[in-house]
N, CA and C atoms as an extended XYZ file, in Angstrom:
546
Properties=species:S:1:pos:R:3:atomname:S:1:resname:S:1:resid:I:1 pbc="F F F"
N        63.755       43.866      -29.260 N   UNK     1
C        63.183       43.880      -30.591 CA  UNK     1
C        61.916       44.731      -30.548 C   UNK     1
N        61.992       45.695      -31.566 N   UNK     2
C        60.797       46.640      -31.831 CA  UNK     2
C        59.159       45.906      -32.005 C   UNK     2
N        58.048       46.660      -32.143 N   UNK     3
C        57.178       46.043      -32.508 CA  UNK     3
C        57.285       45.870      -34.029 C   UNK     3
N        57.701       46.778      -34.982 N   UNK     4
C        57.719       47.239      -36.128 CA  UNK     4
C        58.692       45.314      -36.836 C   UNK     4
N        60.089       45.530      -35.868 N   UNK     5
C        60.728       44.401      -36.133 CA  UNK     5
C        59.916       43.041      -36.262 C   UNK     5
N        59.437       42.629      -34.778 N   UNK     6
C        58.268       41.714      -34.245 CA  UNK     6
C        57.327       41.666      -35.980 C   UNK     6
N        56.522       42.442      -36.155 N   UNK     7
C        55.627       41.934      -36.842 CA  UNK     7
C        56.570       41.277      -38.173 C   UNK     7
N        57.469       41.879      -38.835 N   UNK     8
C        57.937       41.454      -39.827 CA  UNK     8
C        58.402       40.708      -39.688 C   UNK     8
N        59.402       40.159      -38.519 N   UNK     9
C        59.383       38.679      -38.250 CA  UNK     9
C        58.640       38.075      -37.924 C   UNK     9
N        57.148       37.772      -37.773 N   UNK    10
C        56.086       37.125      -37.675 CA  UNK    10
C        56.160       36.897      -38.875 C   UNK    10
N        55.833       38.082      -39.997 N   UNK    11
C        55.216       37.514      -41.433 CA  UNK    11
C        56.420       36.559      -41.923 C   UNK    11
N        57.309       36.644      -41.638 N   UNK    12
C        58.206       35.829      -42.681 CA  UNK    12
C        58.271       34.348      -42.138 C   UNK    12
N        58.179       33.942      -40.886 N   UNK    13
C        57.614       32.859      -40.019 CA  UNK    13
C        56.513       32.328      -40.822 C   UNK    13
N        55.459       33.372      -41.018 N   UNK    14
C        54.335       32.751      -41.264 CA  UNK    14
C        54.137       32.274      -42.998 C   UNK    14
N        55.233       32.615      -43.289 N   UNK    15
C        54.743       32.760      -45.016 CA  UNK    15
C        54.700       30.707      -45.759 C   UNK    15
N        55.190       30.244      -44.327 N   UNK    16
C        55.080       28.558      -44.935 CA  UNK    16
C        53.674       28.168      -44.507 C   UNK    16
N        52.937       29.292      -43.125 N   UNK    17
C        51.662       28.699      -42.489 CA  UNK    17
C        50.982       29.014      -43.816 C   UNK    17
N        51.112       29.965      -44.499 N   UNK    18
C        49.997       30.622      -45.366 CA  UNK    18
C        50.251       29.358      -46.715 C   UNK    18
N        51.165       28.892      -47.374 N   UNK    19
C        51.300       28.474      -48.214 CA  UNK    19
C        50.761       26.842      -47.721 C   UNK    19
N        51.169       26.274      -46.781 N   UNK    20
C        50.778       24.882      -46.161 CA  UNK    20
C        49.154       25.262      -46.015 C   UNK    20
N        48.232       26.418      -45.812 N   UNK    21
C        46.803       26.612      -45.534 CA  UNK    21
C        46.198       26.852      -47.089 C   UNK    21
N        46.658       27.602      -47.351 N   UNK    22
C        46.369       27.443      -49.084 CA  UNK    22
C        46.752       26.313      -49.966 C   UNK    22
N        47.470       25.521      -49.651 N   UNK    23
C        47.625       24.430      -50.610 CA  UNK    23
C        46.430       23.819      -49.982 C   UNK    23
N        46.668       23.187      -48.478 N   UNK    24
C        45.960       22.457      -47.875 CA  UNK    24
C        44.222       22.782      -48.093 C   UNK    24
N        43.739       24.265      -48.269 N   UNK    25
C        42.458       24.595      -47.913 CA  UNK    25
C        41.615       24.225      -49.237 C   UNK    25
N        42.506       23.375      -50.492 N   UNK    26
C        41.762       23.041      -51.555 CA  UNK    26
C        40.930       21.828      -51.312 C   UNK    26
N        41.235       21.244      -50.355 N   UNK    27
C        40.679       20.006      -49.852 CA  UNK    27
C        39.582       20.247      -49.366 C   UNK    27
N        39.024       21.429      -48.496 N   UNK    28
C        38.206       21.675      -47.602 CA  UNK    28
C        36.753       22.347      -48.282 C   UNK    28
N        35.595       21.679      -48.456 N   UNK    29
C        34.552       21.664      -49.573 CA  UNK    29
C        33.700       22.959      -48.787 C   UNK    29
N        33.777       22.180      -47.695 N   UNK    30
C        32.570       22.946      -47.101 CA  UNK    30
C        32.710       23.230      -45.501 C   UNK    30
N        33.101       24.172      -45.088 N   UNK    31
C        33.465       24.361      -43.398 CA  UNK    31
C        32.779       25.424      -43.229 C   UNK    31
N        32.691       25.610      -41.926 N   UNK    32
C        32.518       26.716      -41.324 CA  UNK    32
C        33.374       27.602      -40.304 C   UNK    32
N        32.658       28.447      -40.037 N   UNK    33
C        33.809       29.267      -39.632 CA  UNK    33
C        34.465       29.174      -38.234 C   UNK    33
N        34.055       28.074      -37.406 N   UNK    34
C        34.293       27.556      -36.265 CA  UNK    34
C        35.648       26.478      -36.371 C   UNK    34
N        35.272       26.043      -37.429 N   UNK    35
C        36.115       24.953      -38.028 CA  UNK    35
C        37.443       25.441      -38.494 C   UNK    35
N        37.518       26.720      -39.692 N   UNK    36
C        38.580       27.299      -39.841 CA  UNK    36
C        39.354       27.863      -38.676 C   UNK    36
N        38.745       28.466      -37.727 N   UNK    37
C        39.148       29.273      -36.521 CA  UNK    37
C        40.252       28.276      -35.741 C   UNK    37
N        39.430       27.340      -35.625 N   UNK    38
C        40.337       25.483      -35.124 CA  UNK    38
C        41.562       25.884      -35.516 C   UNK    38
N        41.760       25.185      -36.735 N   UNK    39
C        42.987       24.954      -37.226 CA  UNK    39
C        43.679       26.048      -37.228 C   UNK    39
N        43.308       27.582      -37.667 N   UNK    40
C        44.266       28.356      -37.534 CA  UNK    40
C        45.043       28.610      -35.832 C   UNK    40
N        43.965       28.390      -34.771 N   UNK    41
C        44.884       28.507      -33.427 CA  UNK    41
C        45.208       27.367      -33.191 C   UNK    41
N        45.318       26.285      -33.489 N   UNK    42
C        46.518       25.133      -33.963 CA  UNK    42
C        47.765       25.425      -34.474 C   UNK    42
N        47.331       26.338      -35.352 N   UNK    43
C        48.712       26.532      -36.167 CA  UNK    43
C        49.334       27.855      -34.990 C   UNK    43
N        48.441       28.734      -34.661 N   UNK    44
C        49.410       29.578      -34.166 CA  UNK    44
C        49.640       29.006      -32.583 C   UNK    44
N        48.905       28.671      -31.733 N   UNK    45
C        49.493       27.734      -30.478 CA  UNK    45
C        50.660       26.884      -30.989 C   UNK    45
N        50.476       26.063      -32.031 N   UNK    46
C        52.073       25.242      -32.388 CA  UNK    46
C        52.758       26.581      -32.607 C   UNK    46
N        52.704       27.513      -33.230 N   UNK    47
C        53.821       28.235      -33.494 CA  UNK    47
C        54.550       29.096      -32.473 C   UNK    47
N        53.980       29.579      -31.892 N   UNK    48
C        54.130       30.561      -30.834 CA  UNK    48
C        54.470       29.246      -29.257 C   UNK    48
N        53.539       28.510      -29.759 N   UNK    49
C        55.001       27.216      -28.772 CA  UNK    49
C        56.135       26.811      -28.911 C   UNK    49
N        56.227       26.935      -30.022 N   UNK    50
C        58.208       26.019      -30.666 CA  UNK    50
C        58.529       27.595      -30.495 C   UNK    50
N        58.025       28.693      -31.120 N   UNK    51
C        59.325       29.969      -30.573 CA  UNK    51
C        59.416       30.100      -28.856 C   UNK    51
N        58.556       29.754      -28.181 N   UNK    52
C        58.869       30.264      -26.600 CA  UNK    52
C        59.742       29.132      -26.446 C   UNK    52
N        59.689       27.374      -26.779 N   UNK    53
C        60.117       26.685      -26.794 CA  UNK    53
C        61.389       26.674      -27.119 C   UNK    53
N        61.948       27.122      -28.219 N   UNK    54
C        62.999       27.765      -28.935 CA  UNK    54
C        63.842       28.420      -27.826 C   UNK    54
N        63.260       29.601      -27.195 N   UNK    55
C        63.794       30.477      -26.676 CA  UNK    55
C        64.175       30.058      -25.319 C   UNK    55
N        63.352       29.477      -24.519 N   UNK    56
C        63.349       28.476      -23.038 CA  UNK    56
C        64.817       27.901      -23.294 C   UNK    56
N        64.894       27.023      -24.044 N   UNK    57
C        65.581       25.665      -24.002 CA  UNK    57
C        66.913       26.189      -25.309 C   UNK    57
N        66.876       27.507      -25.227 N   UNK    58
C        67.946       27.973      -26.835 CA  UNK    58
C        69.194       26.864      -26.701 C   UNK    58
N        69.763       27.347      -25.314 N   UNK    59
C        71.062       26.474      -25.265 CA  UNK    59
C        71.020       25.214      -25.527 C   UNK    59
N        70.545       24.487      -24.754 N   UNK    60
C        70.442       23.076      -25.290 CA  UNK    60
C        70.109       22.454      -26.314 C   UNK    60
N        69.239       23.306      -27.602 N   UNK    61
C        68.587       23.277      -28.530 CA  UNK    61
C        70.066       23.949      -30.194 C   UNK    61
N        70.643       24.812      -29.559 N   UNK    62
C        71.086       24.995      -30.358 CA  UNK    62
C        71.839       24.136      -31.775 C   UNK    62
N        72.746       23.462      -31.641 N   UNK    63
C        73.098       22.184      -32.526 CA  UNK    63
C        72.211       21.473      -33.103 C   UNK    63
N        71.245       21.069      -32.329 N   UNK    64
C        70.391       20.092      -32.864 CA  UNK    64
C        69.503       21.056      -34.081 C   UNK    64
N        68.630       21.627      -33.905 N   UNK    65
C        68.298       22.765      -34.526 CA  UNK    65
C        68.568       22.922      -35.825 C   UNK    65
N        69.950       23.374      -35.428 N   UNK    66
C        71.309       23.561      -36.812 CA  UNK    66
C        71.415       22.647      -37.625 C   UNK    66
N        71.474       21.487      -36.905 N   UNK    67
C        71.799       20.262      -37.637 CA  UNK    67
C        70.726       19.207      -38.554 C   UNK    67
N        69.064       19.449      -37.475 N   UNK    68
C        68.075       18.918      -37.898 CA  UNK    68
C        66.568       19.291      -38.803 C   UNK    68
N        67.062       20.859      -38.616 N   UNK    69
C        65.621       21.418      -39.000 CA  UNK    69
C        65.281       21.062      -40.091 C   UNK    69
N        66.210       21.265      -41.140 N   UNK    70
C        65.450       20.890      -42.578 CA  UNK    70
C        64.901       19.607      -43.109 C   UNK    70
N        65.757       18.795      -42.155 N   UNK    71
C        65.224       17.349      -42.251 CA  UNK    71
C        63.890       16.730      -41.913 C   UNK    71
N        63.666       17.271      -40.702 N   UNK    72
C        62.191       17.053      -39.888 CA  UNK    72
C        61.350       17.976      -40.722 C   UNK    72
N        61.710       19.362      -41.294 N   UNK    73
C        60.494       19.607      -41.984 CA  UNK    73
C        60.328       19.331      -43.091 C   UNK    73
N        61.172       18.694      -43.869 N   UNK    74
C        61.087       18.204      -45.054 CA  UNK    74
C        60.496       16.680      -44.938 C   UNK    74
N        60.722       16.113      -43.356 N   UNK    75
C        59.529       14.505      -43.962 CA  UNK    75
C        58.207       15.163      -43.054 C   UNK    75
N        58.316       16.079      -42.336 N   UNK    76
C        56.257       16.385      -42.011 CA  UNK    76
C        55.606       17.062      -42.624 C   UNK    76
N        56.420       17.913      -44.234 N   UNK    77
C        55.280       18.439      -45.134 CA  UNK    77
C        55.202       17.573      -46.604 C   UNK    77
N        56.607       16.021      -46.525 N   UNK    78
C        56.836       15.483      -47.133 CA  UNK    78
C        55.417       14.385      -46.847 C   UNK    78
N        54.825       14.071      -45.558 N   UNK    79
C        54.034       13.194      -45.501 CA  UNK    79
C        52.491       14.278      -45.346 C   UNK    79
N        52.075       15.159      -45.228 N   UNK    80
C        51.106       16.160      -45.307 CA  UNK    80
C        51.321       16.201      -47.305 C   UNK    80
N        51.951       16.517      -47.872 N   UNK    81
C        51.965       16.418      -48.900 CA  UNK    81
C        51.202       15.294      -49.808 C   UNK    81
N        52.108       14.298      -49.542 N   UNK    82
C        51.875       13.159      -50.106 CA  UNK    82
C        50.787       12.836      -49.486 C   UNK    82
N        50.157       13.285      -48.481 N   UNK    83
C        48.567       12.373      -48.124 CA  UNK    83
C        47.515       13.600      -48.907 C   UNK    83
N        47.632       14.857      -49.167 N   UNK    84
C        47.228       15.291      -50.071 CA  UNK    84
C        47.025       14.837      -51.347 C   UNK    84
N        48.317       15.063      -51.878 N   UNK    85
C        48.788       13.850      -53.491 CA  UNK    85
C        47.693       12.516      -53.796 C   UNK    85
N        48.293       11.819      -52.902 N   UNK    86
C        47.439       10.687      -52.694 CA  UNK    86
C        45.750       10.576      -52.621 C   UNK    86
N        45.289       11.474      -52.149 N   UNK    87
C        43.869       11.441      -51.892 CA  UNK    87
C        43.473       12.645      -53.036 C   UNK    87
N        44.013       13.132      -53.585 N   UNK    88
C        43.810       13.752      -54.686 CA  UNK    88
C        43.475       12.953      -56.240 C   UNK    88
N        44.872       12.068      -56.225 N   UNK    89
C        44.647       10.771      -57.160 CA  UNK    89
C        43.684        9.992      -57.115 C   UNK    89
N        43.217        9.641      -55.956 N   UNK    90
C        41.969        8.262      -55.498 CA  UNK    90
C        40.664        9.278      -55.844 C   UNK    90
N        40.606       10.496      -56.215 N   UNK    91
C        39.345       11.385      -56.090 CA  UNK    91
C        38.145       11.124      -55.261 C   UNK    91
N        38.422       10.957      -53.795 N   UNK    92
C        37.274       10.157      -52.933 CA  UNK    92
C        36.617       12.038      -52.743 C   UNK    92
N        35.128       12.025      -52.520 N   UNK    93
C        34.792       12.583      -52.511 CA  UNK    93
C        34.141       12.763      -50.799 C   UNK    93
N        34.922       13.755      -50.356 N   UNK    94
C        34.634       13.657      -48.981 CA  UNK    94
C        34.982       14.967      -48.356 C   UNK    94
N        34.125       15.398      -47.265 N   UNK    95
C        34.360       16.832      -46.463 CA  UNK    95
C        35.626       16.804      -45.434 C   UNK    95
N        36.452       17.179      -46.396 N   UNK    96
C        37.774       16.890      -44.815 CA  UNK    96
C        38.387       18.499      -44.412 C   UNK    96
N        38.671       18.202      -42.917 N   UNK    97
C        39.055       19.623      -42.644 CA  UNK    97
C        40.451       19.552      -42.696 C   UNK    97
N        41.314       19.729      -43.352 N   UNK    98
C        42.625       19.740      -43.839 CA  UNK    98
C        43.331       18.367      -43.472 C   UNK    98
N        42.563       17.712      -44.045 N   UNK    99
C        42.672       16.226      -44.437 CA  UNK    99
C        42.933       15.520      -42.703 C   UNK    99
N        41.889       16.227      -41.751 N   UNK   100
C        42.340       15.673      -40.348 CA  UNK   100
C        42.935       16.407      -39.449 C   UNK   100
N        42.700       15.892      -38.026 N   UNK   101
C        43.422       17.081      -37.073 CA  UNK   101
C        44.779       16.247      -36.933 C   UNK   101
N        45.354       15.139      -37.581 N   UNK   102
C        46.526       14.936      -37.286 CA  UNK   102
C        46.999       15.323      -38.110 C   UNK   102
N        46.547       15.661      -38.896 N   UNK   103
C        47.302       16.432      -40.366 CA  UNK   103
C        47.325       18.151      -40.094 C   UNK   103
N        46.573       18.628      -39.251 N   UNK   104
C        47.211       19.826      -38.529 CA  UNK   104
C        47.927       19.699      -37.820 C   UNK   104
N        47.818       19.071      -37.317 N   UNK   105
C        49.187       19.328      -35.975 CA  UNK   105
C        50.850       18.482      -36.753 C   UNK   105
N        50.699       17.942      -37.359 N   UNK   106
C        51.666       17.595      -38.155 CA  UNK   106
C        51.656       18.627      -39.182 C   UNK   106
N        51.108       19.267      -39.751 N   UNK   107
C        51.373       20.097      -40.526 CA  UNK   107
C        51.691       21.850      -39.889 C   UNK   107
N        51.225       21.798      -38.824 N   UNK   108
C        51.536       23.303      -37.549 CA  UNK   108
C        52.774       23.063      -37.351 C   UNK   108
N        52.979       21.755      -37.077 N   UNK   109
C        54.726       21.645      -36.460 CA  UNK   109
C        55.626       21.735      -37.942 C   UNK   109
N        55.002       21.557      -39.177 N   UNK   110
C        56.117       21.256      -40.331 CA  UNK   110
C        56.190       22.712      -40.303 C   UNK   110
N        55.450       23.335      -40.475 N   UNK   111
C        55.366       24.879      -40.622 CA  UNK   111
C        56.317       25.775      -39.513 C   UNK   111
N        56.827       25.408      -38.084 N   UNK   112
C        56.965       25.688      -37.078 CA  UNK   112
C        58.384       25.324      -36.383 C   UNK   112
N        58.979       24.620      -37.744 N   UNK   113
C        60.101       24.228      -37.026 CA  UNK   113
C        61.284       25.519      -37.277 C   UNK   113
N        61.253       26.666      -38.273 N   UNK   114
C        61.520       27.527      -37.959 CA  UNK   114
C        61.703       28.381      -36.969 C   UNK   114
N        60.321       28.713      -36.604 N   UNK   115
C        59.963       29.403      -35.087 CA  UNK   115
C        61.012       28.970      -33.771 C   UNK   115
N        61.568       27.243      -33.941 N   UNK   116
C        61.750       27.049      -32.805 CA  UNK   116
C        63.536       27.476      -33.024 C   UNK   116
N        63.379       27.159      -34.406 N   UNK   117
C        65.226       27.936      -34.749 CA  UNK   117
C        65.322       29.494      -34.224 C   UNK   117
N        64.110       30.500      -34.447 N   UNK   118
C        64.305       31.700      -34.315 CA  UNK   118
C        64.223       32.466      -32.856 C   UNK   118
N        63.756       30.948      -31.886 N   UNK   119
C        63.836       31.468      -30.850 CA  UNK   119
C        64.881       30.992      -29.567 C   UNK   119
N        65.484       29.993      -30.684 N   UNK   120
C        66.864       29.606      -30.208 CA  UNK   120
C        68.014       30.871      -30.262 C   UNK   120
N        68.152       31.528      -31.354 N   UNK   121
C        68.701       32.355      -31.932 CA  UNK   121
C        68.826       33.943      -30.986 C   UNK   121
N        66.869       33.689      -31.075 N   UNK   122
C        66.605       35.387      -29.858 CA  UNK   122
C        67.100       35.260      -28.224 C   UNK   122
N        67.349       33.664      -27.838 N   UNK   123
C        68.183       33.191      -26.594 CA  UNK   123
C        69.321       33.370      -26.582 C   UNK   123
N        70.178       33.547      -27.861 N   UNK   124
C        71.330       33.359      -27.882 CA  UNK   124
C        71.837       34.962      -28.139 C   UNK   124
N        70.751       35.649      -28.672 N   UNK   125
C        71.430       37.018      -28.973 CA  UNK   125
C        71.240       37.665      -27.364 C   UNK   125
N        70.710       36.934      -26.253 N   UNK   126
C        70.307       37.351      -24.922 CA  UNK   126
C        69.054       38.389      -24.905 C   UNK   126
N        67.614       37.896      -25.837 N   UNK   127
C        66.781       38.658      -25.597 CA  UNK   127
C        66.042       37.758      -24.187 C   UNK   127
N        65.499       38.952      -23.390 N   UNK   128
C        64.770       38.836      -22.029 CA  UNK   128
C        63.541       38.417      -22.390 C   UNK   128
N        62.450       37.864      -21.614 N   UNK   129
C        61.063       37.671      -21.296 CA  UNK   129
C        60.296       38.935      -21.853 C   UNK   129
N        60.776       39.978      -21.390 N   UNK   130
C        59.966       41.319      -21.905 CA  UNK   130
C        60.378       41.977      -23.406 C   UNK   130
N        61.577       41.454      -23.771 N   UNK   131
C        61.800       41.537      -25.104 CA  UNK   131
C        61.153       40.333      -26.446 C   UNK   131
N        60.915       39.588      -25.599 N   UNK   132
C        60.360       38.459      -26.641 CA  UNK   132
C        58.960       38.627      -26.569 C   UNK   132
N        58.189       39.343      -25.992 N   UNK   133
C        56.737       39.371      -26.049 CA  UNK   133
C        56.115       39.791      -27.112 C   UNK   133
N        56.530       41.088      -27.596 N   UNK   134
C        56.578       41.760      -28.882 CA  UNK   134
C        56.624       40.461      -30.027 C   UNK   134
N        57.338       39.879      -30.058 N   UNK   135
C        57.658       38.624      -31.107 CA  UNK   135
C        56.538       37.921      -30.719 C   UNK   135
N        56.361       37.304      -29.628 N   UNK   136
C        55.240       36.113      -29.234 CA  UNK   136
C        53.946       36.483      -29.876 C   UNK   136
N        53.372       37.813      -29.197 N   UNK   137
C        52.333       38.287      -29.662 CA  UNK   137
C        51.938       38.552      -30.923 C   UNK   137
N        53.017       38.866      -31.758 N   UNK   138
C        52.929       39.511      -33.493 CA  UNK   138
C        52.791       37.345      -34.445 C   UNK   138
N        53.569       36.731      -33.405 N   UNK   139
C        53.655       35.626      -34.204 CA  UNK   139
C        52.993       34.360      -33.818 C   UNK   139
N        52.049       35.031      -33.103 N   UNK   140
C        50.634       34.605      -33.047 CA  UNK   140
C        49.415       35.002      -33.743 C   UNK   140
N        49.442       36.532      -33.796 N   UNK   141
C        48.338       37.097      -34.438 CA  UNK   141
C        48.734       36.834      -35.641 C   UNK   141
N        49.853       36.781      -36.734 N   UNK   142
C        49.795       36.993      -37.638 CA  UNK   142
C        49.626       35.383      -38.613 C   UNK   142
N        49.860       34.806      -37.644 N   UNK   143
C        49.855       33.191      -37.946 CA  UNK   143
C        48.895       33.337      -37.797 C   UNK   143
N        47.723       33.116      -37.479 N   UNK   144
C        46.175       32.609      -36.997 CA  UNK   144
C        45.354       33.401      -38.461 C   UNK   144
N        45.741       34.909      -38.651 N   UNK   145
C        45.463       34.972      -39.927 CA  UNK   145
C        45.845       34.771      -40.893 C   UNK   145
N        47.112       34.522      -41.343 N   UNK   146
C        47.667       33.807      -42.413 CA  UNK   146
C        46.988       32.379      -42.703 C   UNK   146
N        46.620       31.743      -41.919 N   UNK   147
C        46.256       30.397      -41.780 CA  UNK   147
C        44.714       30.822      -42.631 C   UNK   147
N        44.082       31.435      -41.918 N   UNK   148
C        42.928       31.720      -42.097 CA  UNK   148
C        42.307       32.070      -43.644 C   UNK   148
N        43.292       33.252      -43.746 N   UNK   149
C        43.413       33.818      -45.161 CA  UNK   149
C        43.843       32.228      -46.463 C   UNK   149
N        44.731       31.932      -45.702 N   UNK   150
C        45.244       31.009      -46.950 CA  UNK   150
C        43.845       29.374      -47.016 C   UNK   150
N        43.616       29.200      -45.833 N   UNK   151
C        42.259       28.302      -45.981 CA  UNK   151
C        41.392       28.525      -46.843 C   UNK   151
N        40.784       29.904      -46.386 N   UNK   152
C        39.449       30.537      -47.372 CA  UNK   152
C        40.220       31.075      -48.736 C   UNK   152
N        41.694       30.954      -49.130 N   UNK   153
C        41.620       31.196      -50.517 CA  UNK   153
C        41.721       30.014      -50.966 C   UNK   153
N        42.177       29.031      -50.311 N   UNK   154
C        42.849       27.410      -50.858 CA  UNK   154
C        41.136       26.931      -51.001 C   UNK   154
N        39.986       26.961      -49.954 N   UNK   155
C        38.421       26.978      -50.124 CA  UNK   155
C        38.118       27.204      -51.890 C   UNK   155
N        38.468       28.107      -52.160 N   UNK   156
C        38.151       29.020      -53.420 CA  UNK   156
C        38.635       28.274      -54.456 C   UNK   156
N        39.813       27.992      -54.570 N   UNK   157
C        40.579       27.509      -55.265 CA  UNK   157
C        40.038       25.914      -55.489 C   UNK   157
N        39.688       25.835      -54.573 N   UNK   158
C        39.038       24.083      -54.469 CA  UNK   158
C        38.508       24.103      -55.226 C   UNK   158
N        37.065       25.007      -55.070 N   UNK   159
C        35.639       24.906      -55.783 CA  UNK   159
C        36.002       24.980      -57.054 C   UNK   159
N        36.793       25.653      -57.904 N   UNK   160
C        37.020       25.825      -58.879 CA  UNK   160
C        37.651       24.989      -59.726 C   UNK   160
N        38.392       24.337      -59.152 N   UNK   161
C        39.513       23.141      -59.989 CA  UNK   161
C        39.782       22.263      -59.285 C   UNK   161
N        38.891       21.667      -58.028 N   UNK   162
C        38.743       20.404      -57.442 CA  UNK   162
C        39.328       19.523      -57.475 C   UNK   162
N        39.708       18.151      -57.897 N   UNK   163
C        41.170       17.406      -57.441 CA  UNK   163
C        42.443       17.628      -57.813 C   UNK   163
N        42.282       18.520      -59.134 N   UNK   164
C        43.561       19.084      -59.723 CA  UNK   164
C        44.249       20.380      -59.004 C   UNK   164
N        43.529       20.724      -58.207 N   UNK   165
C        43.980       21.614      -56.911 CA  UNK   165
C        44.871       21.185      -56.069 C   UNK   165
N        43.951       19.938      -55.445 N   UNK   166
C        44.516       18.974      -54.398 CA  UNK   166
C        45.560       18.303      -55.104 C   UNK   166
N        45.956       17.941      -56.199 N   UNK   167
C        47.079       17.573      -56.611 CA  UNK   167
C        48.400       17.962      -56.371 C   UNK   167
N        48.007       19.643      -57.150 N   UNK   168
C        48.816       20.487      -57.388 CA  UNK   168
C        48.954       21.239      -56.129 C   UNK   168
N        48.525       21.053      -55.010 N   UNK   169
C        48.827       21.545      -53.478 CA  UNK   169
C        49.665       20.299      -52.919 C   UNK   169
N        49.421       19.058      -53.024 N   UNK   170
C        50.291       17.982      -52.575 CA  UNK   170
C        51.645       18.292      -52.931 C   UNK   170
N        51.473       18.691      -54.148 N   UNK   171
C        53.146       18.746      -55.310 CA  UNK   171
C        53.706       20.242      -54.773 C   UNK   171
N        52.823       20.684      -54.414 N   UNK   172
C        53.572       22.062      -53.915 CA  UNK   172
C        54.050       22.194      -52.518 C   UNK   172
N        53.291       21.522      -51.596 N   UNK   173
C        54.347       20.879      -50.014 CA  UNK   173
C        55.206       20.004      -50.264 C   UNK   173
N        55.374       19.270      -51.125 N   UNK   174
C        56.357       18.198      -51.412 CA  UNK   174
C        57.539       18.909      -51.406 C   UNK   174
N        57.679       19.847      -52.538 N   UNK   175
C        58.245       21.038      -52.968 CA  UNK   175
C        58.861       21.583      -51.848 C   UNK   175
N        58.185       22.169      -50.972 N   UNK   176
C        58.429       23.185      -49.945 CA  UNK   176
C        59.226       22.465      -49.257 C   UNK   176
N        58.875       21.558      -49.067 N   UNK   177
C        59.554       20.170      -48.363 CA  UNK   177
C        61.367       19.931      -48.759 C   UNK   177
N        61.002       19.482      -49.982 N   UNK   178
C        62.205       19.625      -50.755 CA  UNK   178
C        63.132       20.380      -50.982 C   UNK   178
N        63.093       21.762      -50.700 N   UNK   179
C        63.666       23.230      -50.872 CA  UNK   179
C        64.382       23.400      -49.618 C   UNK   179
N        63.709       22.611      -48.390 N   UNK   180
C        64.513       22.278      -47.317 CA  UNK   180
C        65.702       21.756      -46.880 C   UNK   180
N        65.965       20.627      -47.717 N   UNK   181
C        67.168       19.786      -47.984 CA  UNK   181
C        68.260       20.317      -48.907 C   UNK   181
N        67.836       21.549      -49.650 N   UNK   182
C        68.823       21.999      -50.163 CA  UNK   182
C        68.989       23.407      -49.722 C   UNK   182
């Protein structure tokens, strides 16, 4: 796989990190930039783990994969959602960094269960160690800024329309969630 290939399969990987960081980043009042940095190499260490993961273990992984992905990511952005939703309704007024680091890493893996399909897939088409690097590398970098980008716009979005953000970001992973199962 090209680099040219690599990156564009990064972005399309990443286009649930960006939407799960922008819904999610309406929550987030006030961070800094140490803090954002966090979560985005959360998201891309989970991601760029389930694809090597993916790819390691393709064979054994394959069926299950097939059979389970939409399910598992439809209840870990189904419960990232709804704890959004939920704390949106109660309007508690509080500095959270995407509502918790278990709510990243549950929300890195909802985002990520793709990755581990696509690197089941790059096992099975018989890509090598030196062919998957190109991929590893692009779908890391491009995750860590997607994440990033979609935080500091979901930030923005906060300030402006504050629990009705966080609402309407709960209802929109629910969604994403949901789009899974069908």
């Amino acid at each position: 796989m090209g680099i040219l290939e690599s990156v564009l399969m990064a972005v399309s990987l990443c286009a649930d990190c960006f939407a799960v960081s922008l819904c999610s980043g309406v929550t987030v009042r006030d961070s800094r930039t140490r803090d954002v940095l966090k979560v985005a190499l959360a998201f891309g260490v989970i991601q760029t783990g389930l694809l090597a993961a993916g790819w390691a273990l393709g064979s054994l992984f394959v069926g299950f994969v097939e059979k389970a992905s939409h399910i598992i990511g439809f209840l870990l952005l189904l419960y990232v959602g709804g704890s959004m939703l939920i704390e949106g309704i109660r309007n508690q007024e509080e500095v959270r960094d995407l509502n918790g680091f278990r709510n990243v890493i549950v929300g890195g893996i909802a985002t990520s269960i793709d990755a581990l399909a696509v690197g089941v897939a790059q096992c099975m088409a018989g890509t090598d160690l030196k062919g998957m690097m190109p991929l590893v590398i692009s779908v890391f970098a491009v995750t860590v800024l997607s994440v990033v980008l979609g935080i500091e716009g979901g930030k923005t979005i906060g300030r402006k329309f504050g629990r009705w953000a966080e609402i309407v970001g709960g209802l929109v992973l629910i969604g994403i969630g949901a789009s899974l199962l069908f």
